[in-house]
N, C-alpha and C positions, 0 to 999 in steps of 0.2 A: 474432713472429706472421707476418710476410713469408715467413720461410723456412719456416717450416712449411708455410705453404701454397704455395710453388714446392715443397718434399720432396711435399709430396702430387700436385702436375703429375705431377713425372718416374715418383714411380710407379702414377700412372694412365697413361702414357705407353710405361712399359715393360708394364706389366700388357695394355697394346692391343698390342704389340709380339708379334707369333706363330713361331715357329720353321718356317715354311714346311708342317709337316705336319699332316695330320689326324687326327683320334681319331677311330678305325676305332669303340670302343665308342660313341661319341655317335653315329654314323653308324648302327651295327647297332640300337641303340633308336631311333632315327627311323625305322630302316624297318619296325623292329618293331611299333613303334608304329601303321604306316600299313597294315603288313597287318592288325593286328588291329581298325582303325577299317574299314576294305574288308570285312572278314570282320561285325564287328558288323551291316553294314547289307544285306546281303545275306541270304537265304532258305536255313538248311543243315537238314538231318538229325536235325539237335537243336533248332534255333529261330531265331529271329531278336533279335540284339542282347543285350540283358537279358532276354528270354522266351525259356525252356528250356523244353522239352516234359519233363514229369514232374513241374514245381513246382506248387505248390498253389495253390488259386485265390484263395485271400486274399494269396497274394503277387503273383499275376498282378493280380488286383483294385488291388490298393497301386502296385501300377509303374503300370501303365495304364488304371484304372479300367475299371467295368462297363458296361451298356448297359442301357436301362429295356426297349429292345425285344426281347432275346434271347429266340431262338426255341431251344426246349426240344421234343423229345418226351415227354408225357409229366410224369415228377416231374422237376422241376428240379435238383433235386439229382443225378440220375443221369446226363442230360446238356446239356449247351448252349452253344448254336452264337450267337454276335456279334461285332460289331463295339465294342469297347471305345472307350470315350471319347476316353482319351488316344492311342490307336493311328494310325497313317497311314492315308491313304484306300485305301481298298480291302483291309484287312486283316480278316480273320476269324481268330475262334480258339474251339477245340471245348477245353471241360469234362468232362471223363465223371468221377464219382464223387470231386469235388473235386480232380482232378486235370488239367492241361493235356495234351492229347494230342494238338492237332493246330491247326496254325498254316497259312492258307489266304490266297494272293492272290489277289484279283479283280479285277473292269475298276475302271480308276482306281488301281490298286497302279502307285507307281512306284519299286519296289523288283524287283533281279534275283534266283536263285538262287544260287546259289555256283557256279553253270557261266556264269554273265552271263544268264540264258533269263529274258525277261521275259513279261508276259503281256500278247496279241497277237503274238508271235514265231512263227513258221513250224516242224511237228512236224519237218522237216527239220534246224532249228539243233537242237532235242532230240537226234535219234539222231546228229547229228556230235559233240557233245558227251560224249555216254556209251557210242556203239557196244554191245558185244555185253552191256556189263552191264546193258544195256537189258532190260524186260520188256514185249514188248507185250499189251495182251488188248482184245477189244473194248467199245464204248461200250455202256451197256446199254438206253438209249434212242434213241441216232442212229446213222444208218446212217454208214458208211468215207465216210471215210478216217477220220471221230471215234473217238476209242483212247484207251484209257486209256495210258499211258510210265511205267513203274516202274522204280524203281533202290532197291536197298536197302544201306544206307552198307558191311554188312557181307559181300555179295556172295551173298545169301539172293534162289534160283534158284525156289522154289515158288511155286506160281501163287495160293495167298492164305498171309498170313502171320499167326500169330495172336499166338507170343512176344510179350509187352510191351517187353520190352530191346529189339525193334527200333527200328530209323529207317532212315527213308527219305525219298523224295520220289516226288510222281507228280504227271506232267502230266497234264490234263486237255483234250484236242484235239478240236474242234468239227469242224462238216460239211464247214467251209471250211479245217480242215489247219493250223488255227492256234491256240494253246495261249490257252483260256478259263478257266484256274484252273491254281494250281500247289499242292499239298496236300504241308507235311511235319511227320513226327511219326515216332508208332507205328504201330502197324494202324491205327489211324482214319483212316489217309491213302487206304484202301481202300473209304470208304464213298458212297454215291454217291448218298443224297439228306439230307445233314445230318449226322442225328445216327446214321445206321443204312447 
């Protein structure tokens, strides 16, 4: 019984025992890992984390539960704009026709876009960030420097975009030059009072 358990020492002993080098594959899934948890919690083109823009709203319901307040135009079935239960503060997300189409930060989101752009950030980090694939158009209620900042993932240059396969992202930039909503999806990320 003695030796068996010193036989068991030495080969936990050689087992801790490393040949100096590292494993490049353990190494490449850690970092793998660590960009796809950075990517998970940030705001892209297609969604955030587990919520895909396109997936159905009993699956979005199921991840992150509903809201008893959601504001709808209209039949609710066709569209609607809340803040889901289980969701982070300051997240919204738009329904249209049982479908997810548009995922919205607001004040109290303390989540960035996939450029780091958070909301309260300066329209200036926006256009350093995306330069010429930038689209600007104006705000349709506030006067300049407030602008709407569009980028669309696929490098789609039209001044409204209707394709459903799109994604994108658009900033939303106040009187004061500083991003008061960040909208990504499809088209719906072009709507400017809701659901319309």
């Amino acid at each position: 019984m003695r030796h068996t358990h010193l036989s068991l020492l030495a080969l936990l002993a050689l087992a801790a025992c490393g040949d100096g080098t590292t494993n490049d594959s353990a190494s490449s899934s850690s970092a793998a890992a660590t960009t796809e948890e950075t990517s998970d919690r940030s705001l892209t083109p297609q969604g955030y984390g587990d919520m895909r823009i396109g997936m159905s709203a009993n699956d979005l319901t199921a991840l992150v539960g509903t809201s008893p307040n959601a504001q709808n135009t209209g039949d609710p079935e066709a569209c609607m704009y809340f803040h889901p239960d289980q969701a982070p503060a300051g997240v919204l997300v738009m329904v249209e026709a049982g479908t997810l189409t548009r995922i919205s930060l607001t004040d109290g989101a303390d989540i960035s876009s996939d450029r780091g752009i958070h909301v309260g950030d300066a329209a200036a980090k926006v256009k350093a960030a995306y330069g010429d694939t930038l689209l600007e158009s104006p705000h349709k209620y506030v006067e300049a420097p407030a602008a709407y900042l569009t980028v669309w993932a696929d490098g789609r240059e039209a001044p409204y975009v209707s394709a459903p396969e799109a994604r994108g992202i658009r900033y939303e930039i106040g009187a004061d030059g500083k991003v008061t909503a960040i909208h990504a999806g499809g088209p719906a990320i072009q709507y400017v009072e809701g659901c319309s």
